[in-house]
C-alpha positions in Angstrom: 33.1 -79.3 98.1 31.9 -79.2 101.9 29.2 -81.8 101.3 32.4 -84.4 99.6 34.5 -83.6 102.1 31.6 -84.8 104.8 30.8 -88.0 102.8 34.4 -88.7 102.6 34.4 -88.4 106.7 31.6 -90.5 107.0 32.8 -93.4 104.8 36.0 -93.6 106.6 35.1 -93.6 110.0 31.8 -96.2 109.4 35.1 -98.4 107.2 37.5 -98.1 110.0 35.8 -98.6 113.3 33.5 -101.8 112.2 33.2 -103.9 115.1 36.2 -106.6 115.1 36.2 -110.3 117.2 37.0 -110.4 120.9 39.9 -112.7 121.2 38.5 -113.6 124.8 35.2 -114.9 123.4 36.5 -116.7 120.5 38.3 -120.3 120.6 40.2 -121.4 117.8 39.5 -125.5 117.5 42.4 -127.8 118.0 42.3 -130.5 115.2 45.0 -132.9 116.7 43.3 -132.6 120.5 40.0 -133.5 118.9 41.2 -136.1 117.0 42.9 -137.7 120.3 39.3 -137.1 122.0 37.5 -139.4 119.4 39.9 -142.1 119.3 40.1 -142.2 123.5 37.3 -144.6 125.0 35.9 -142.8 128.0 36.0 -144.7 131.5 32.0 -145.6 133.2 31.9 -142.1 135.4 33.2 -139.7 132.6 30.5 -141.6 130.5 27.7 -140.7 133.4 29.4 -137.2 133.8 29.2 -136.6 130.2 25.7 -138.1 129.6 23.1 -135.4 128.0 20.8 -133.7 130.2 17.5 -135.0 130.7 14.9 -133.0 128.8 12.6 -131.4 131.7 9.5 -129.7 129.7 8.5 -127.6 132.5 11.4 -126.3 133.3 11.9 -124.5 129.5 8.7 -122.7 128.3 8.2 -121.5 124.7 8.2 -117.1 124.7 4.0 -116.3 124.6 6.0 -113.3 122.3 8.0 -115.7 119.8 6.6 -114.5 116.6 7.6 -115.0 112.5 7.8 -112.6 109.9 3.9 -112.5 109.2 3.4 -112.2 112.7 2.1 -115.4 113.8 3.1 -117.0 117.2 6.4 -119.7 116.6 6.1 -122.4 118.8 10.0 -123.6 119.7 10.6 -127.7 119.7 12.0 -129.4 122.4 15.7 -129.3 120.3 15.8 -125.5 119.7 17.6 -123.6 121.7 18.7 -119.5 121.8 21.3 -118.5 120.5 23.3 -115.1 121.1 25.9 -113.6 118.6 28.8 -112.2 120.7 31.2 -111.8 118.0 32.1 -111.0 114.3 33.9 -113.7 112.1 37.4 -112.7 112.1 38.6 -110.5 108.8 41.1 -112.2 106.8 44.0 -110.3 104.8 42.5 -110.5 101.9 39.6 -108.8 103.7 41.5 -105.8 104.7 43.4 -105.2 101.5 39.9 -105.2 100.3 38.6 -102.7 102.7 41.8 -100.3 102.2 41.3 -100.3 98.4 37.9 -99.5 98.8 38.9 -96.3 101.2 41.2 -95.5 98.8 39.2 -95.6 95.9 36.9 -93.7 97.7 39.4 -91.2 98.5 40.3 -90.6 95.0 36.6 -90.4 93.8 35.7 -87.7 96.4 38.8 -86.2 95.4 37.6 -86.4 91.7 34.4 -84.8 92.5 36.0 -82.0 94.5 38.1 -81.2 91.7 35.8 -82.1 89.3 33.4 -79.3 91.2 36.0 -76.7 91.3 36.6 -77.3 87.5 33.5 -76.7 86.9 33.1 -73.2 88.9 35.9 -71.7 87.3 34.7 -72.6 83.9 31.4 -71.2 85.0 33.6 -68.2 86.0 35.5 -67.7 83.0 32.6 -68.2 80.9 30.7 -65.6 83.0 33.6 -63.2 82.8 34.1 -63.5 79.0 30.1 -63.0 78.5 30.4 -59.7 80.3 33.8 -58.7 78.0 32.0 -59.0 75.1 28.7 -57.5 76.6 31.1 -54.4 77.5 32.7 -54.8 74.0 29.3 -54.4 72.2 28.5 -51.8 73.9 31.8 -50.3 73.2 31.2 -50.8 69.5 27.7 -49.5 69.5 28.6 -46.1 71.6 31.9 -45.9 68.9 29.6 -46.2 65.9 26.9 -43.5 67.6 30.0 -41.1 68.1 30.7 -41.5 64.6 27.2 -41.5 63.4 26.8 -38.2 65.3 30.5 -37.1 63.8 29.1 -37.6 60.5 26.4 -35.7 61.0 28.1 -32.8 62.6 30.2 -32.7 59.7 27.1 -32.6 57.0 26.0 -29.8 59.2 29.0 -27.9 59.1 29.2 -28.1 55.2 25.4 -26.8 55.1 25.8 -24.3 57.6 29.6 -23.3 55.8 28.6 -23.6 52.2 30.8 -21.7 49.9 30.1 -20.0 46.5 31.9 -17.5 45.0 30.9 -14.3 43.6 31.7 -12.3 40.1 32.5 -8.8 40.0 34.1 -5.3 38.4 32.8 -6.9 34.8 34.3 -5.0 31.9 35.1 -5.3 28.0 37.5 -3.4 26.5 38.0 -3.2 22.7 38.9 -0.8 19.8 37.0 3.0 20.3 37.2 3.6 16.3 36.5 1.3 13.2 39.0 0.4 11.4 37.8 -0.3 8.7 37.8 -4.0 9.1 34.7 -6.3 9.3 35.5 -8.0 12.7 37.3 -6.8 15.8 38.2 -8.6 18.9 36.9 -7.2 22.6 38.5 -8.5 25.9 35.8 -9.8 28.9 37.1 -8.8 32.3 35.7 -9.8 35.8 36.8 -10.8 38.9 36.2 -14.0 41.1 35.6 -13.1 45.2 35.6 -15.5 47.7 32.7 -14.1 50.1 32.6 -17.1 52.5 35.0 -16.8 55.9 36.7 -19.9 54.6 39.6 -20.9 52.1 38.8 -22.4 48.6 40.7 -23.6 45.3 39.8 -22.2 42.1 40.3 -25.4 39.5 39.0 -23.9 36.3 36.8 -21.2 34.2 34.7 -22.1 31.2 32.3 -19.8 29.0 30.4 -20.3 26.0 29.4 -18.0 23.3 28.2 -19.1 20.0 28.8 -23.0 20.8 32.2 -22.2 21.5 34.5 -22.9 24.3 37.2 -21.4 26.3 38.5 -22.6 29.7 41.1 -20.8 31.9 42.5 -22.9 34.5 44.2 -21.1 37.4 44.3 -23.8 40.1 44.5 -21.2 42.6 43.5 -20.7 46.5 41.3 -18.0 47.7 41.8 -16.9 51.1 38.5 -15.6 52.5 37.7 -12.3 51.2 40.3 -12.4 48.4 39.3 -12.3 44.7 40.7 -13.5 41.6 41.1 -11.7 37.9 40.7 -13.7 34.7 39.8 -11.9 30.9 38.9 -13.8 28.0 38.9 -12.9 24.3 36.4 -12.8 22.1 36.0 -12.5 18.7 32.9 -11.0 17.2 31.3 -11.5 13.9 30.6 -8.9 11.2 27.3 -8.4 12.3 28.2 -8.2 16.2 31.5 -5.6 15.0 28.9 -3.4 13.4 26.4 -3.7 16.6 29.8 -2.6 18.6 30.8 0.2 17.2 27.1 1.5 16.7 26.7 0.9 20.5 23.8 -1.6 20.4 25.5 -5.1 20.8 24.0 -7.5 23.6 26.3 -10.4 24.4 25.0 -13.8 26.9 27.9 -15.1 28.6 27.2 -17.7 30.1 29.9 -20.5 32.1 30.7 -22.6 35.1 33.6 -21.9 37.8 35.0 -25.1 39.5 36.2 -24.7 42.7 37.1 -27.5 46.0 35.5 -26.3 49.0 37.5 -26.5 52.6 35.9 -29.5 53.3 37.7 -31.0 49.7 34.6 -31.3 48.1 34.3 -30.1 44.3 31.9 -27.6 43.7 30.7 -26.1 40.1 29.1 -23.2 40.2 27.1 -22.0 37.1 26.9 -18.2 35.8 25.2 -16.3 33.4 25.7 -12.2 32.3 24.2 -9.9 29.7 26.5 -7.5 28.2 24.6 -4.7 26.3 26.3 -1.8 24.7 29.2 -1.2 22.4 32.5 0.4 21.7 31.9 3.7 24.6 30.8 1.3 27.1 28.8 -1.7 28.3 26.0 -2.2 31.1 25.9 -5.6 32.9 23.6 -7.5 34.2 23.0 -11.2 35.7 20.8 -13.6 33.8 17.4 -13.5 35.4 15.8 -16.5 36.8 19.5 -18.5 36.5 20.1 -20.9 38.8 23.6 -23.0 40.0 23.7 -26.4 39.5 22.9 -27.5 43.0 19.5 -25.0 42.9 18.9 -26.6 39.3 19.0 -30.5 41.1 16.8 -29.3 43.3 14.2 -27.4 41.2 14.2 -30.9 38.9 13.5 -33.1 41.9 
């Protein structure tokens, strides 16, 4: 902008103070007292008055310096003579109107550039400006998706390190003491479901299987930490197992699964297994050995 703004000075002042024509050296020719001149026959002394000087050779030497453009010495003739510019050629209108339009024009063009310059800055600017917006929004973005890559793990960490399972106690099976003379009897399987974890749970459902049959409970209830839960099933044995019962050598495998929603909302099943030996004056209970939950069983396959 400085550097327009100093051409622009420069071109006006070299425009403006050209050298003009000094009225005092300059005489502007009189056609009509010319013309009167030629046409007047001059009288015998105005014709010796006005009779051309004698040529005298010694008294105007040729310059021993007068040299052309290749440097060689320019001897002058007898008809040359010096001449000495002491004036410009006077500037017409047309001239000046010239002259003014090219100021102008150069005016608007330093103008141009000037603006033209400061465009260009505050584009550079902007563009600078939104480079380091979306530098900082990046960087934004990354640091947002590290906090939730780190939330995310946190939260897998909590649900290892708060994994919840429940636990099955005070088993029991009550039935009928004396035969009664019928082939088959029915016994009722009691137990209790605990929550041993220091966090809330939903029980969904309860499913055994004995014999290839089926029965589900489904008591789609909370457990508060510590708390437990009572279910009984009924089961009816065959003439074979009723005889084993009330000579006090029946052994029952119940096995099952317990579906539950952790507090993180995740469903859970939870596999079981129990022997039940004994008969009509009492059972002994025991957990299946080597049984493992479905999460221990994904893993041992793997």
């Amino acid at each position: 902008m400085r550097i327009g703004i100093v051409i622009f000075t420069a071109l006006t002042v070299s425009l403006i103070s050209a050298p003009r024509p000094s009225p005092s050296n300059q005489k502007s020719p009189n056609p009509a007292q010319s013309k009167t001149q030629t046409n007047t026959q001059p009288s015998e002394s105005s014709k010796k008055s006005l009779a051309p000087p004698a040529y005298s050779p010694s008294k105007e030497k040729p310059s021993a310096n007068t040299t052309d453009q290749n440097g060689k010495a320019v001897t002058p003739t007898p008809n040359e003579r010096a001449i000495r510019i002491v004036s410009y050629p006077p500037r017409s209108a047309g001239e000046t109107i010239a002259l003014w339009c090219t100021v102008l024009l150069t005016i608007a063009a330093v103008i141009g550039i000037v603006v033209a310059v400061c465009t260009l800055r505050n584009i550079g600017k902007q563009t600078r400006a939104t480079v380091i917006a979306a530098k900082a929004t990046q960087r934004s973005a990354r640091a947002t998706q590290i906090s939730a890559e780190a939330t995310r793990d946190s939260v897998e960490l909590q649900k290892t390190l708060k994994r919840q399972w429940v636990n099955l106690e005070k088993w029991n099976i009550s039935g009928e003491n004396i035969q009664s003379g019928k082939s088959t009897t029915t016994i009722r399987l009691f137990f209790d479901v605990v929550n041993p974890t220091d966090m809330p749970l939903t029980l969904k459902h309860i499913e055994i299987f004995k014999d290839g049959g089926t029965k589900i409970l489904s008591p789609n209830k909370p457990l508060a930490p510590t708390k437990s839960h009572s279910v009984y099933f009924e089961i009816n044995l065959s003439e074979q197992e009723t005889a084993c019962y009330f000579n006090n050598w029946l052994r029952l495998h119940i096995f099952g699964t317990i579906a539950f929603r952790d507090n993180f909302g995740e469903r859970r099943n939870q596999i079981f297994g129990h022997v039940c030996a004994g008969g009509a004056t009492g059972f002994e209970f025991s957990e299946f050995e080597g049984w493992l939950n479905t999460e221990e069983d994904d893993e041992y396959d793997g």
